[in-house]
C-alpha positions in Angstrom: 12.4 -5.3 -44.9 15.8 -4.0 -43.3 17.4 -6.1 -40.8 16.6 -3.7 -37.9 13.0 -3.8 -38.6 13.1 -7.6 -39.0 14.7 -7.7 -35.7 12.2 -5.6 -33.7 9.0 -7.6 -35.8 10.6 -10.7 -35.0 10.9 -9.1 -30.8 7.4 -8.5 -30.9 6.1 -11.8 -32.3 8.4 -13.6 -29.3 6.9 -11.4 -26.7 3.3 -11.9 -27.9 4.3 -15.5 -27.5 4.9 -15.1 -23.9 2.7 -12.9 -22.7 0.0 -15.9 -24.4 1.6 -18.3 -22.8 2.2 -16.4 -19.5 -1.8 -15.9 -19.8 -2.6 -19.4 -20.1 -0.8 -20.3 -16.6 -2.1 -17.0 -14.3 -5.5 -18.0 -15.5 -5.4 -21.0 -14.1 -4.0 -19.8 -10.9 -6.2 -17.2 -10.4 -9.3 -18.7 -11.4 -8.2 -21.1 -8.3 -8.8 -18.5 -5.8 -11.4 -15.9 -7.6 -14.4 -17.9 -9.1 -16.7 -16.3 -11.4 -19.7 -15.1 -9.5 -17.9 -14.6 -6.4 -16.5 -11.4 -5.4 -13.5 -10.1 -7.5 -9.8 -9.6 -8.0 -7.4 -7.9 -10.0 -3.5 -8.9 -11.2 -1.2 -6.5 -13.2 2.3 -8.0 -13.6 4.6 -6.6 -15.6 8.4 -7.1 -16.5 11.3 -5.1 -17.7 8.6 -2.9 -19.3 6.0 -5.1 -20.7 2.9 -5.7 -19.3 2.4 -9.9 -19.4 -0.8 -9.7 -17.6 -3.6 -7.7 -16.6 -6.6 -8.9 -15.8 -9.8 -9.0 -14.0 -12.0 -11.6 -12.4 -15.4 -12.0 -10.2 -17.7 -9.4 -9.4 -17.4 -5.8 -8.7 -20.7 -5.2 -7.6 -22.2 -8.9 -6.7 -25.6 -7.7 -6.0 -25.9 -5.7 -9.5 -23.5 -9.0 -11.1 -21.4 -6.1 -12.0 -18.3 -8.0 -13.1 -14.8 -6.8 -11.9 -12.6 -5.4 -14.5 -8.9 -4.3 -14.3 -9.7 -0.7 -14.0 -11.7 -0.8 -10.6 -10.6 1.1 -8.0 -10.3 -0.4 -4.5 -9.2 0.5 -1.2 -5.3 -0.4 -1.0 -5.3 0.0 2.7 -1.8 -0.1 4.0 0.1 0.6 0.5 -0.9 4.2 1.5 1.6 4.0 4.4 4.3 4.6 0.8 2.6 7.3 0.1 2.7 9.0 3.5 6.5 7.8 4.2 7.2 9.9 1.2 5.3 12.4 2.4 7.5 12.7 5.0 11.2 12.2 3.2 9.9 15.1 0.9 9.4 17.0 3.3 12.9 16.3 4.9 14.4 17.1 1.5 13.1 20.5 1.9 14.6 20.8 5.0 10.8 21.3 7.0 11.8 18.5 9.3 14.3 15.6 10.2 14.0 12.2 11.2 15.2 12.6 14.5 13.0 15.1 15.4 11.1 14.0 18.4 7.5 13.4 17.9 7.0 16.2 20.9 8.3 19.0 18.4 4.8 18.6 16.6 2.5 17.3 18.8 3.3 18.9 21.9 1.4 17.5 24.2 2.0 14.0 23.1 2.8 11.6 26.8 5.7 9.9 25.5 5.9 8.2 29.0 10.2 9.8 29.3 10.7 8.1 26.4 12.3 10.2 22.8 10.4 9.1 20.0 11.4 9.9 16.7 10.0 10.6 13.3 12.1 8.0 12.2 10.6 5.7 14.7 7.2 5.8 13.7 8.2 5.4 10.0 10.0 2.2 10.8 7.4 0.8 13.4 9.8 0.6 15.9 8.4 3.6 18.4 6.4 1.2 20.7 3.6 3.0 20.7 0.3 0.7 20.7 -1.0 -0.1 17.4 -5.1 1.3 18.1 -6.1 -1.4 15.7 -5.2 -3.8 18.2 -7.0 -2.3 21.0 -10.2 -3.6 22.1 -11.8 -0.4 22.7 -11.8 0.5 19.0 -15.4 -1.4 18.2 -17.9 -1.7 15.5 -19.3 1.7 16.5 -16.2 3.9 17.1 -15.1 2.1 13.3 -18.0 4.4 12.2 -17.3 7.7 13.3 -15.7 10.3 12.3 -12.5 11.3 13.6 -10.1 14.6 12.9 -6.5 13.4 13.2 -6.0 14.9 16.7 -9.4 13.1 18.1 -7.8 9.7 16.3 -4.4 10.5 17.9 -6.1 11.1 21.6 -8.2 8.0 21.0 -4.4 5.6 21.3 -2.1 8.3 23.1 -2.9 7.4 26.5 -2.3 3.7 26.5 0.8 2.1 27.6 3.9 1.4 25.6 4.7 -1.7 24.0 8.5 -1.5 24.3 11.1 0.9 24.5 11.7 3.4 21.2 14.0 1.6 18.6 14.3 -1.6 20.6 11.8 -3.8 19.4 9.7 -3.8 15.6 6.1 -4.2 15.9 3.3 -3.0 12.6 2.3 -0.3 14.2 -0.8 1.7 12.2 -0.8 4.1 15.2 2.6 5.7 14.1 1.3 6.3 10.8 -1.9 8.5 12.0 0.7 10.1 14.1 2.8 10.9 10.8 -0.4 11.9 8.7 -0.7 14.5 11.4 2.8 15.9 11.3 2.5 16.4 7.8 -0.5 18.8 8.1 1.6 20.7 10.7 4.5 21.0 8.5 3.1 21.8 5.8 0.0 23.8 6.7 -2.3 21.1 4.3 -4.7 18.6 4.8 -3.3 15.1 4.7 -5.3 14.4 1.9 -4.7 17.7 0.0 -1.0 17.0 0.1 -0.6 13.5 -1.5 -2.9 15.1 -4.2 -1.3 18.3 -4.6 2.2 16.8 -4.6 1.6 12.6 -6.0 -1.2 11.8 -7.5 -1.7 14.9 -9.6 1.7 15.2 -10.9 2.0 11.9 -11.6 -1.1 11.9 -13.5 -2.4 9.1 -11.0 -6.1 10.1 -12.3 -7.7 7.0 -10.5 -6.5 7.4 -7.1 -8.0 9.2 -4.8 -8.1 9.5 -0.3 -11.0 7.2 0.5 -15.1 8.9 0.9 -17.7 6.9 1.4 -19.7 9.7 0.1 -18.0 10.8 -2.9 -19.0 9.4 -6.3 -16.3 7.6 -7.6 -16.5 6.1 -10.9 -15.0 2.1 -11.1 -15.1 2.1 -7.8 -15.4 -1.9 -6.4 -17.6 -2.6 -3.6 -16.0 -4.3 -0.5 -17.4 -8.3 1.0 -16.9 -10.3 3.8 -17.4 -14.0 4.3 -19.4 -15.5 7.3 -20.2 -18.7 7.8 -19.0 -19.1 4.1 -21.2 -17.2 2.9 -20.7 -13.8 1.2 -21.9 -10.3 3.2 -21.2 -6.5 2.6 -18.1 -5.2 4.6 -19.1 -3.4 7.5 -18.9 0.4 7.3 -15.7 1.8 8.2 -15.9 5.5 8.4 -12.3 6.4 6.3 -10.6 8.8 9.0 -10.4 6.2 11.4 -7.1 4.7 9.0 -6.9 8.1 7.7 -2.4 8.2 7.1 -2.2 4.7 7.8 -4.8 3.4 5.1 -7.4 5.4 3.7 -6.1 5.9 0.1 -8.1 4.0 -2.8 -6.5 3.1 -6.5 -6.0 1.0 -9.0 -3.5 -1.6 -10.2 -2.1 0.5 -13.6 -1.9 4.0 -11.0 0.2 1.8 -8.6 2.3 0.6 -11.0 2.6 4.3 -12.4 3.7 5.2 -8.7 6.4 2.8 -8.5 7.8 4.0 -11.7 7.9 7.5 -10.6 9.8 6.3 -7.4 12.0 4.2 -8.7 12.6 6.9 -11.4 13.5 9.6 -8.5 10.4 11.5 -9.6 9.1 11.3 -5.9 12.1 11.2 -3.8 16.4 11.7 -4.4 18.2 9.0 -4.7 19.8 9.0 -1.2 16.3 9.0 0.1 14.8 6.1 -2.1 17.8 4.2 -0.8 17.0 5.1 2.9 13.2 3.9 2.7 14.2 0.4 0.4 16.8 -0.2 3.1 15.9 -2.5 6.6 15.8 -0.5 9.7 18.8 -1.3 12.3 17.5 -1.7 15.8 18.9 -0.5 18.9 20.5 -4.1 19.6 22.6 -4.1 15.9 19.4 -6.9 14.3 17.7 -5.8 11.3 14.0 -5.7 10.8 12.7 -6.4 7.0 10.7 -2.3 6.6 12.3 0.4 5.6 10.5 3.7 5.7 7.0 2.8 4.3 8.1 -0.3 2.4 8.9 -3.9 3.4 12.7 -5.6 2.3 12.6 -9.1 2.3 13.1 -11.8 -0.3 10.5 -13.0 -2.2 11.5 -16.2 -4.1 15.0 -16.3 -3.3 15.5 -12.3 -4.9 15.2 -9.1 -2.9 12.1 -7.3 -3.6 10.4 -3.9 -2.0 6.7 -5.0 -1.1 3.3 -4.1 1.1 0.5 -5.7 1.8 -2.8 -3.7 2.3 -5.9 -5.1 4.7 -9.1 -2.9 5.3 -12.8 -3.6 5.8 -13.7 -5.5 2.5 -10.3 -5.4 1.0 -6.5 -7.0 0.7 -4.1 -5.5 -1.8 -0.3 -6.9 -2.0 2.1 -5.4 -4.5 5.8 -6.5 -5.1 8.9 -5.2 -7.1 11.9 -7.1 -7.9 14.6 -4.6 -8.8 16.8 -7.0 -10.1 14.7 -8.6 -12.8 12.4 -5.6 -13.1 9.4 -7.1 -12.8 6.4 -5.6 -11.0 3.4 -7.5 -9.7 -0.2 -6.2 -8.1 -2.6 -8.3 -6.9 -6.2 -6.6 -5.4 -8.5 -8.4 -3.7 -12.4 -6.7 -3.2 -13.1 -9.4 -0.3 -11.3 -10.2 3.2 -12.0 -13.8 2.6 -9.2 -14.0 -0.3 -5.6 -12.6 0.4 -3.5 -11.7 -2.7 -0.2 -12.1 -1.4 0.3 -16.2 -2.2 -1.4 -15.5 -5.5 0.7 -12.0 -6.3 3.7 -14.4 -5.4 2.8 -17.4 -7.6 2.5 -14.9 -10.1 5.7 -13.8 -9.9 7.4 -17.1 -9.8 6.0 -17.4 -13.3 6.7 -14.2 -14.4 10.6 -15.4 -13.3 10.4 -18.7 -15.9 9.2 -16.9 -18.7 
C-alpha cells in the first residue's frame, strides 16, 4: 500500500472513530428529550463535510406506532421565511424589484397609515406592521380556512402600527405574507410555483414540498400537541393561513442540501448572501441579530446564521457555523419539545470532537 492510500485509509478509520464516539454522546442527549413511544424527532449534524450524525427517534405516526426515521418530512414553519427572502434577492438580482421599493408599488391599496414601508423592511421585521399571529381575532376557526394571499393580507392590513418603519425590530410573520404576495406580482407565479420552479427543483430538493393537507405525501410525519401532559393530534391549520411566512414542509438531508447551495452561491451572488447573513441597522445606528430571512447571532461563543420554525404540531431549529463548517438540524413532530437547546447541545459536541 502507497503512502497516499495509507494516509486516506488511516483518515477514514479516525473519522469512523468519531462519528462512534460522537454517536454515543447525541444519543444520550437526545434520548433525554425524545423518549421512545412518544412523538418523534430528528437531528442531522454535519461538519466540514462529514455527516457525524443523523438520526431519528419516537414515533412518526403514534397512533399506527409508526416510528420516526431520518427521512420524514415535517413542516419547517418559519425556516421557509429563507426560502422566501431569497425569493425576493433573486428577484432583485434580475433587476424586477429593489429593496427600497415601497410596499405601495405592489400592493396599491395597502393603508400604510403616512408611513414608507419598504421591501427591505418587511424582510428584516422592522416595518411595524402587526404580526396577525398575535392578534386575537385570528381563532381556532379562521386557523381553518382557506385564505388567497390578498384575503390573508386584508385580514392584518387594517390594524394599527406597532412602531414607526425601521425604528424598532419585532418578528413579524405578517411582513412575510406580504412578501409571498409581492413575489407573485413580480413574477406573474404562484408563491408556491416559484420556490419550486426556481429552489427546490434545481436543487434536486426531491422531499420538500409547499404544505397540503390534502396531498399525499410520502414520509410525511404527523403533527402532536401535549395537554394536560398528555399527547393529542395538532389542531388543523389550514396551510395558506402561514402561506410565505411558514407553509413549506422538508426534511433534514434537503435542508442541509439548501444550505449548501446557498452558501455555494447557487441561490443567490455573493454580495447578496452577504446582505441577508448580515444584522440589519436600525434607524437609531443599534443592530438587530436578522438579516434578510436568517438570524446572526452567536451560538456558543462563534457566529452562526440560524432559524427557528414553530407551527401547529411542529418546531424545527437549524444552525450553521461558517467558521468551523459545521451544520446542525434538529426537527421536532410535537409543540411540546423545542429543538433549539438540543440542536445547540449538539453542536457544542460537534465543537470537541
Amino acid at each position: 500500500m502507497n503512502k497516499f492510500k495509507f494516509l486516506i485509509l488511516a483518515l477514514l478509520v479516525s473519522f469512523q472513530g468519531v462519528a462512534q464516539t460522537f454517536s454515543v454522546d447525541a444519543d444520550r442527549l437526545i434520548t433525554k428529550v425524545f423518549e421512545e413511544n412518544g412523538s418523534g424527532g430528528i437531528a442531522l449534524v454535519v461538519k466540514e463535510g462529514n455527516v457525524l450524525y443523523r438520526k431519528a427517534f419516537g414515533m412518526a405516526d403514534m397512533e399506527l406506532q409508526v416510528k420516526m426515521t431520518p427521512n420524514n418530512i415535517i413542516r419547517i414553519g418559519s425556516i421557509s421565511k429563507q426560502f422566501t427572502a431569497s425569493a425576493i434577492l433573486k428577484l432583485m438580482e434580475e433587476g424586477k424589484l429593489t429593496l427600497q421599493d415601497q410596499i405601495t408599488k405592489y400592493i396599491p391599496d395597502y393603508p400604510t397609515k403616512g408611513h414608507a414601508i419598504t421591501i427591505e423592511h418587511l424582510l428584516t421585521h422592522t416595518s411595524g406592521i402587526k404580526d396577525f399571529t398575535q392578534m386575537k381575532t385570528w381563532t381556532s376557526d379562521l386557523k381553518k380556512m382557506q385564505y388567497s394571499p390578498k384575503e390573508k393580507i386584508d385580514f392584518f392590513k387594517n390594524e394599527p402600527m406597532d412602531f414607526a418603519p425601521g425604528e424598532n425590530y419585532k418578528y413579524n410573520n405578517s411582513g412575510y405574507v406580504l412578501l409571498g404576495y409581492i413575489i407573485e406580482v413580480v413574477s406573474k407565479m404562484k408563491y408556491a410555483e416559484y420556490i419550486d420552479t426556481y429552489f427546490f427543483k434545481p436543487l434536486k430538493m426531491n422531499n420538500s414540498f409547499y404544505g397540503s393537507t390534502s396531498n399525499i405525501i410520502k414520509n410525511r410525519a404527523k403533527g402532536y400537541k401535549k395537554q394536560n401532559r398528555t399527547y393529542k393530534n395538532a389542531d388543523f391549520l389550514d396551510m395558506s393561513n402561514p402561506y410565505a411566512a411558514g407553509a413549506l414542509i422538508s426534511n433534514v438531508d434537503d435542508l442541509y442540501a439548501w444550505n449548501n447551495a446557498v452558501l455555494n452561491y447557487k441561490v443567490l451572488s455573493k454580495a447578496s448572501l452577504k446582505k441577508a447573513h448580515s444584522p440589519y441597522r436600525l434607524n437609531n445606528g443599534k443592530y438587530t441579530q436578522y438579516g434578510y430571512g436568517w438570524n446572526v447571532q452567536d451560538i456558543e461563543n462563534n457566529s452562526a446564521i440560524s432559524h427557528s420554525g414553530g407551527i401547529t404540531g411542529f418546531l424545527t431549529f437549524s444552525l450553521y457555523l461558517p467558521e468551523k463548517d459545521i451544520f446542525v438540524a434538529v426537527f421536532s413532530n410535537c409543540t411540546c419539545k423545542n429543538p433549539r437547546q438540543t440542536a445547540i447541545n449538539l453542536t457544542k459536541l460537534a465543537l470537541n470532537n
